[in-house]
N, C-alpha and C positions, 0 to 999 in steps of 0.2 A: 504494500500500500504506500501511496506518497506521501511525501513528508506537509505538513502544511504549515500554517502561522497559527501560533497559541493569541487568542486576543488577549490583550494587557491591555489597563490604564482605564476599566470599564465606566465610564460615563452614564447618568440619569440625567436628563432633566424635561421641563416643560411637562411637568407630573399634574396631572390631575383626576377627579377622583376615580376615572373609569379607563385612564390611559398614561403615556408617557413615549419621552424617546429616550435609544439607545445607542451610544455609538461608542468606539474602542479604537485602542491602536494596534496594527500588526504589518510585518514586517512587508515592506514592499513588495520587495521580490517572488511571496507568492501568491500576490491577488491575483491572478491571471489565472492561478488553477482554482480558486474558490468560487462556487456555483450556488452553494447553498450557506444558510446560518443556523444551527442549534441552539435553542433559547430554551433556559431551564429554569423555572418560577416559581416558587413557592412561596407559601405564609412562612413569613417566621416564625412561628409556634416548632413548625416540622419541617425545617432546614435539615434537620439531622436526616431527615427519612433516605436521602439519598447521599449519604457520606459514603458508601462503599461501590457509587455507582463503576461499571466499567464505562469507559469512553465508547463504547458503542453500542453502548443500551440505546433502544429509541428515547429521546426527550420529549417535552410535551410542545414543541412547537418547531415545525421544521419551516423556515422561511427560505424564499429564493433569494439570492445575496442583490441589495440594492445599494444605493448608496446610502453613508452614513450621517447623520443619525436615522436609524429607522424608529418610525411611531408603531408601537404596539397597542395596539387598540381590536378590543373584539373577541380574541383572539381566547384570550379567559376571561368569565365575568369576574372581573375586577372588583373588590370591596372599596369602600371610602375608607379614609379614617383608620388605614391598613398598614402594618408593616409585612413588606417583602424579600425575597433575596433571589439575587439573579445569578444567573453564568451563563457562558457562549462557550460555545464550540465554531470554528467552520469547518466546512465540507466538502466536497468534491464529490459529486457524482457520477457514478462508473459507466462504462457501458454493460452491465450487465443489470444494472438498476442499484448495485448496495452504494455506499458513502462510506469514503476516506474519510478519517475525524480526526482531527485534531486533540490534542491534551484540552480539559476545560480549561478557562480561565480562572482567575480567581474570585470569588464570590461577596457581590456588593449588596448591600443591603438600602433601601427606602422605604417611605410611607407614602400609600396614595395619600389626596387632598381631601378635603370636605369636599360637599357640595357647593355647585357655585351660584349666583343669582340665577342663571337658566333653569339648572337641575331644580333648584326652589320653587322657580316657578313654574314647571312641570308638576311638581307634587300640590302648587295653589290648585293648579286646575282641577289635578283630584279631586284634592277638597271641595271646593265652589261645585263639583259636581251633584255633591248628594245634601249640600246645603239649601234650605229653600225656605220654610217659613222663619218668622223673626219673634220675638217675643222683646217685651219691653221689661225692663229693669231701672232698679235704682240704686242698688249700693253694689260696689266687690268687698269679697270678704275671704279671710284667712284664717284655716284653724289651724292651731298646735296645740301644744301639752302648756300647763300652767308654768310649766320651769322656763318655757322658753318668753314667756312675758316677763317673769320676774327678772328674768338675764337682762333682758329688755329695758326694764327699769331701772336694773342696778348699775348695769354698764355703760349704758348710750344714754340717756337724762331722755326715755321714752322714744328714740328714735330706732325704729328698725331697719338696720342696717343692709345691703342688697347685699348677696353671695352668691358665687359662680354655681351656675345650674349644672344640675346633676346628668348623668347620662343616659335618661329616658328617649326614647322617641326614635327617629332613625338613628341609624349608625354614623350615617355621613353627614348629621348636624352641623352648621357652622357654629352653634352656639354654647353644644353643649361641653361641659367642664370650661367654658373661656367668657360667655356673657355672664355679668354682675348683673344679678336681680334678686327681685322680693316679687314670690307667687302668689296670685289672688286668683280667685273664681268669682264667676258671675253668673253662674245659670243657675235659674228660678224652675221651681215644679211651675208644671203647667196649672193645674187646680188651684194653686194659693197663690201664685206668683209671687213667692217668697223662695229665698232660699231653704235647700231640704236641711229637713231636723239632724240629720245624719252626717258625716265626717269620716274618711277613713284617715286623715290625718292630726285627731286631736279634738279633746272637749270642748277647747275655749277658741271662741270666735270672735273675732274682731272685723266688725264692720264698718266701711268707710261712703261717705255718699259717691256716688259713682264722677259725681265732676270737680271730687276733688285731686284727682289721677287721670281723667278722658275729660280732656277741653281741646281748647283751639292753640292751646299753649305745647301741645305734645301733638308727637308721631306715633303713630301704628303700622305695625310690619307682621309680616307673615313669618313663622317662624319655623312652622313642622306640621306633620300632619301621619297620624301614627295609630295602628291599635293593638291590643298586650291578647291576641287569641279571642278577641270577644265580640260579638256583633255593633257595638258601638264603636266609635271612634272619637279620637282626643284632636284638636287643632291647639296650637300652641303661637299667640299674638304677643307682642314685644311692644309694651306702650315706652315711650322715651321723652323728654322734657324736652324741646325743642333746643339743639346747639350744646348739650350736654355730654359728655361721654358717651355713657351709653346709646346716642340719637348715632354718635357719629362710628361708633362701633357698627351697629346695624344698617348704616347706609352705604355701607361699604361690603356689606355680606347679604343684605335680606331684602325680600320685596316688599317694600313701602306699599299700602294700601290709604285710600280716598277714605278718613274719617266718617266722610257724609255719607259715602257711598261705597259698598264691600258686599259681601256676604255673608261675615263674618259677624262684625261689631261693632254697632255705627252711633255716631252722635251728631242730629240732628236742632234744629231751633224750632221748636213750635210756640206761638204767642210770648217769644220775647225768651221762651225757659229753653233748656238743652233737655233732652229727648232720649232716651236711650236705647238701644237694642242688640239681643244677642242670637244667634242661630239656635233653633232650637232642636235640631238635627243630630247634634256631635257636643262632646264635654269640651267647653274653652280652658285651659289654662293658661292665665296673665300673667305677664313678665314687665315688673314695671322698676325700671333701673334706677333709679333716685331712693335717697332715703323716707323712710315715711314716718310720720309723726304720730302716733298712739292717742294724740289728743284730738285730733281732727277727726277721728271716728267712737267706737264703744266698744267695750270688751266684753264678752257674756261668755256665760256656759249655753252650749245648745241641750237641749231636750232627748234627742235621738243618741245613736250607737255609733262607735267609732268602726267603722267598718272598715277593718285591716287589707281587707284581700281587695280592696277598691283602688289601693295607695301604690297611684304609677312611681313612685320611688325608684330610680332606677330602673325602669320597669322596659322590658327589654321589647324590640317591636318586631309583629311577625312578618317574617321575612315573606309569607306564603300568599297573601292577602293582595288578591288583585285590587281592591278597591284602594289601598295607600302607597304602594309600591309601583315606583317608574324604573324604568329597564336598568341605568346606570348604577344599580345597585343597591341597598339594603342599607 
């Protein structure tokens, strides 16, 4: 068999969540017999799986040798928000059909990207899909455990302070472990138009009027759109104080939505007052990035059960589920 070039000096870039390029160096002298590229990809988790490969095991991607960088796209469904590990082989194909191979190279490691405003707005459209009647509302509210008000109190002089959201929802979130927020809920039973007696995140609730967080002074963004195995589904909105951190965090990652008009969560003027409404379709969860003051709303215990197994905490999204899932990945 001929001799060929080992590629060295393996290059990633131009990574995003569903692709990337790849280009290397190898010795001049034998491009002329290279025909083909061996590309070998794996999750990090199970780089080890093929530590004892031979060089002429098939790989999982035989490409025809093009110029470099080459984009790999398609090729495997790529996760977001992934770490990888790569290696090349070249090739030479025979006239009998097998492939001269090369030594691999050495084995480089990356992570796809988040999703990006497009992919975001592929998953809006999901959403707005199965969105349709609206209900009106007047307060967002937050429960937790009484420890976490008293923290509240003793620490911040009644101010609750925003913290980087957890890793619910899609995988390829732009926001999640990196946006600073404080989560509220807003959706009212249909029968009382109040919010339910129930909580799976805590006794004590704390209610705020709805336009002291949604006015003309803040943004609204699209932020996920997710469900945990269950016939319902979650939308996850990002309120932000106009020109504030977190406004300018999310305008640089998420789809900005028309306060007046969405399908989501809107606020309106009727005779002079602001108006409020929320989908009544899907469970909203609020992400509202400023600190918030304990005194401009009321603290209670609610009536109802903490209902654990409700509580998207980290709460992992089904990958299987045609109605929240766009092709680019999970």
């Amino acid at each position: 068999m001929e001799e060929l070039a080992v590629p060295h000096n393996i290059k990633i870039s131009n990574i995003t969540c569903d692709s990337f390029k790849i280009s290397w160096s190898m010795d001049s002298k034998y491009k002329d017999r290279i025909t083909h590229y061996f590309i070998d990809l794996n999750k990090k988790e199970t780089k080890n799986s093929n530590k004892f490969k031979h060089k002429d095991v098939p790989t999982k991607l035989v490409a025809k040798a093009v110029p470099l960088p080459m984009t790999v796209r398609g090729h495997w469904f790529l996760s977001p928000r992934t770490e990888y590990t790569v290696a090349v082989q070249t090739a030479s194909k025979q006239g009998d059909g097998d492939y001269a191979v090369s030594d691999w190279s050495e084995v480089v490691e990356f992570c796809t990207a988040d999703y990006s405003k497009v992919h975001l707005t592929q998953l809006m459209g999901k959403a707005e899909a199965i969105s349709g009647r609206m209900l009106t509302f007047s307060v967002f509210y937050r429960n937790q455990h009484k420890e976490y008000f008293d923290y509240v109190r003793e620490k911040h002089g009644t101010l609750m302070q925003p913290s980087s959201k957890d890793n619910s929802g899609s995988h390829g979130s732009p926001i999640s472990g990196k946006l600073e927020g404080i989560c509220f809920s807003c959706n009212i039973e249909f029968n009382t138009g109040k919010p339910p007696h129930d909580s799976p995140y805590g006794r004590i609730r704390y209610q705020i009027p709805a336009d002291k967080l949604f006015n003309q002074n803040t943004n609204l963004y699209f932020g996920d759109f997710y469900c945990m195995y269950t016939a319902y589904h979650y939308i996850i909105l990002v309120i932000a104080p106009v020109g504030s951190a977190g406004d300018e965090f999310c305008k640089q990652r998420l789809p900005q939505l028309n306060i007046a008009d969405n399908k989501f969560l809107t606020c309106t003027e009727e005779d002079g007052r602001p108006v409020y409404h929320h989908v009544q379709d899907a469970i909203l969860e609020i992400i509202y990035t400023d600190p918030v003051d304990l005194s401009h709303g009321t603290v209670a215990e609610i009536r109802g059960h903490q209902l654990m197994s409700l509580s998207t905490a980290n709460a992992k999204k089904d990958p299987s589920c045609k109605t929240c899932n766009i092709s680019v990945g999970r």
